[in-house]
TISENU-513512 format. One record per residue (C-alpha): z, y, x. Coordinates in steps of 0.05 Angstrom, whole numbers, plus 5000, padded with zeros to 4 digits. Layout:
ZYX;...
***
This chain:
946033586327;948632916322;944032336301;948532256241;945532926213;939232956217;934433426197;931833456120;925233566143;925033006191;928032506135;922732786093;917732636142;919631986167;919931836085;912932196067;910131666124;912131066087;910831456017;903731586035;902530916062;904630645995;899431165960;894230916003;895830255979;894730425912;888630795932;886030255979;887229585934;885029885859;878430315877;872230005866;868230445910;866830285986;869730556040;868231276055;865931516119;868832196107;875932486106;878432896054;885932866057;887032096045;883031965982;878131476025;878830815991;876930116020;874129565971;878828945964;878528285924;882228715871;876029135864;872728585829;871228565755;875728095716;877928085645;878228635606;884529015590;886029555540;891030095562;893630645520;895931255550;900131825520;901832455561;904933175527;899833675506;895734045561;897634655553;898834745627;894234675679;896434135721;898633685650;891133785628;890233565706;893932915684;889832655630;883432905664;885132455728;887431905686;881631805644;875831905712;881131345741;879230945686;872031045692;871730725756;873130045730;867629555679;875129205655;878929775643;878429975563;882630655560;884930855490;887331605506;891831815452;892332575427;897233015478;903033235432;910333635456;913133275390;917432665410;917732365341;908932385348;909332115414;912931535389;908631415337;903431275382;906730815437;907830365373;900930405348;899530195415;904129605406;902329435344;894729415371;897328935421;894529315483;894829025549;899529585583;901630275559;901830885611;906331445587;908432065606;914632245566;915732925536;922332685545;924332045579;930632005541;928232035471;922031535489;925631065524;928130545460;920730585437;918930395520;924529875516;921029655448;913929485485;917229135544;920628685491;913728615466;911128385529;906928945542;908029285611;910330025611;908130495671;913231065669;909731705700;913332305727;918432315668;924131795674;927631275625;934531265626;933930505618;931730075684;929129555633;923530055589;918830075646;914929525687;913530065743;915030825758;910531275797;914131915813;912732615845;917532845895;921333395873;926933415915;921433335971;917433925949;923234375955;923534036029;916834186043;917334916028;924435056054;921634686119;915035156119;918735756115;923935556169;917935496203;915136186195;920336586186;926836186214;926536576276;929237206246;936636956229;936437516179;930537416149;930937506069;928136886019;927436855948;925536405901;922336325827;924035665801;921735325742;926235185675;933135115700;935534585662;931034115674;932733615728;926633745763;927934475774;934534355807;932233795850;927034305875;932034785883;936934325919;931834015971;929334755989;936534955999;937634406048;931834516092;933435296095;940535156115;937934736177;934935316200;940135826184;937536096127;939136166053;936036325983;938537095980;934137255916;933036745858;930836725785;927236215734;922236325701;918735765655;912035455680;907635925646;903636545672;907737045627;914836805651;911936785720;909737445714;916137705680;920637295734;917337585791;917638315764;925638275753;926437945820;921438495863;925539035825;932638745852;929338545929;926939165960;924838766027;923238036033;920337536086;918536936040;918036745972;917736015946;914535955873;915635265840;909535195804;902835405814;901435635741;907336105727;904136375802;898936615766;902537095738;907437175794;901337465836;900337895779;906838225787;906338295866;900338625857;902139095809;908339285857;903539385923;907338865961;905138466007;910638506070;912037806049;909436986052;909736555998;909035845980;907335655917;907934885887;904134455853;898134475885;892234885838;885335045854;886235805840;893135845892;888235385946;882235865934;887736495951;890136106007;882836036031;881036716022;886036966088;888237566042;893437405997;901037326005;900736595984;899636226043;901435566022;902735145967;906534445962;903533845923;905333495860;900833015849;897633135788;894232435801;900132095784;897631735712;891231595748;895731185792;898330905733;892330685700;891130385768;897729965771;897029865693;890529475706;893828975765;899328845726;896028655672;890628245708;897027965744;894428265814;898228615868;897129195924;893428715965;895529006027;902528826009;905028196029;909728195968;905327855902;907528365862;905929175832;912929475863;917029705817;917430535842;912730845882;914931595897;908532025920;908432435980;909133235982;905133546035;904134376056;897134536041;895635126087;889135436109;888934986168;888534426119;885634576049;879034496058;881933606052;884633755991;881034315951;876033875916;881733425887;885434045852;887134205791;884934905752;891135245727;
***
């Protein structure tokens, strides 16, 4: 292999180094609890000058409804982020899939003349002139998960990896499986037509073709535990034999468990995504096919409450040299396994 072309999972890995250093930066420079002596899969924070109390800042956060576990995951970690700080007034408003009410309340927001805004689109297209609107304002917009389509509607962008995650599992699987050059992988994606499904898709492609392998059995189902189980039951009726299975999220796996149950199969692995308490608890338990799952941070608001309150108190990641809050910060997507989930378990969201 030349060093032109080199492997997915080793760009994803030199990448996830830098990635999680920059999480750790977020971590290290915002929390305002001491440094912990135990380890439990990098949430150990160390106090800095940032950590000190200063003047007060009112941040209003809108997310879409929690009607999925690791959304409700979002607004749960965002508001205990914003318990951790005396200066940090958090004005959550009410989850809603409805653009036009989502809009509504990132200009109440501005109209209240908060500090910063956090948002999670329901759609980054549709919220971006109302994003564009606070920046004009002068009000600093953290754009979680969900992109603008304008550079200029957002202050900073924290972002899961999905192409990343699809790396992570693709890489997992060559790992366990990429011995047998005719070994047999499916996968259950998410909603195809979101960019986020086929960036998934895409990355696990890639790392399978470096080790000779390819997705022989795929369908989509739609992030819920009825689609997953509905998905999974098409795609076990049309793949007689398997040797892995990658699931994109963690809730439809609910019922995509369901479905391999009900068909008595179990000749397979699979990785799930995400990152739930209920697929960490199966992975513990040594006797389910799901033997890994890949993270998505569902701490990604909390981050942005975090970077909210430095930019508004006109502080940086004081372990950067640069004075400023970057501008992106893309979050790391590591394989929890049973060799590892014990560090990451209690941080977990319930699906």
């Amino acid at each position: 292999m030349s060093a032109a072309r080199q492997r997915p999972y080793r760009r994803l890995m030199s990448t996830a180094v830098a990635l999680a250093g920059a999480g750790a930066l977020v971590a290290g420079c915002t929390s305002n609890e001491p440094e912990s002596s135990g380890s439990d899969g990098g949430g150990d924070t160390v106090a800095s000058s940032n950590d000190e109390t200063g003047e007060t800042v009112r941040i209003g956060f809108s997310a879409p409804a929690a009607d999925h576990g690791w959304m409700a995951g979002i607004t749960e970690a965002a508001r205990a982020e914003a318990e951790n700080y005396e200066d940090v007034d958090l004005i959550v408003a009410e989850g809603t899939n409805d653009v036009s009410t989502q809009i509504s309340q990132v200009e109440t927001f501005i109209n209240e003349g908060v500090d910063a805004i956090v948002l999670l689109p329901f759609d980054g297209a549709a919220m971006t002139p109302v994003a564009l609107q606070a920046m004009e304002a002068g009000i600093p917009v953290i754009n979680v998960d969900r992109e603008f389509n304008s550079p200029f509607a957002a202050r900073a962008t924290i972002l899961g990896d999905n192409y990343g995650m699809g790396v992570s599992a693709g890489t997992y699987i060559c790992q366990q499986v990429g011995d047998n050059p005719d070994a047999v992988v499916a996968e259950i994606a998410g909603i195809d037509s979101l960019p986020l499904t086929q960036d998934r898709s895409q990355g696990f492609a890639d790392a399978l073709a470096d080790c000779g392998l390819d997705v022989d059995n795929r369908v989509a189902a739609d992030f819920t535990v009825e689609g997953g189980e509905e998905a999974a039951a098409n795609l076990l009726q049309a793949a007689p034999q398997l040797d892995a299975l990658w699931n994109h999220d963690d809730d439809q796996g609910v019922g995509v468990l369901a479905a391999i149950e009900n068909a008595g199969r179990d000749e397979f692995i699979m990785v799930g995504g995400a990152g739930s308490a209920n697929a960490m608890r199966a992975i513990q338990s040594g006797d389910s096919v799901l033997q890994a799952t890949v993270i998505y941070p569902h701490t990604q608001a909390a981050d942005g409450i975090a970077l909210a309150r430095l930019i508004a108190q006109d502080k940086s990641l004081s372990d950067l040299v640069s004075p400023e809050v970057p501008r992106e910060i893309v979050l790391n997507a590591p394989v929890i396994t049973a060799e590892n989930v014990e560090d990451y378990i209690d941080r977990a969201f319930e699906s």
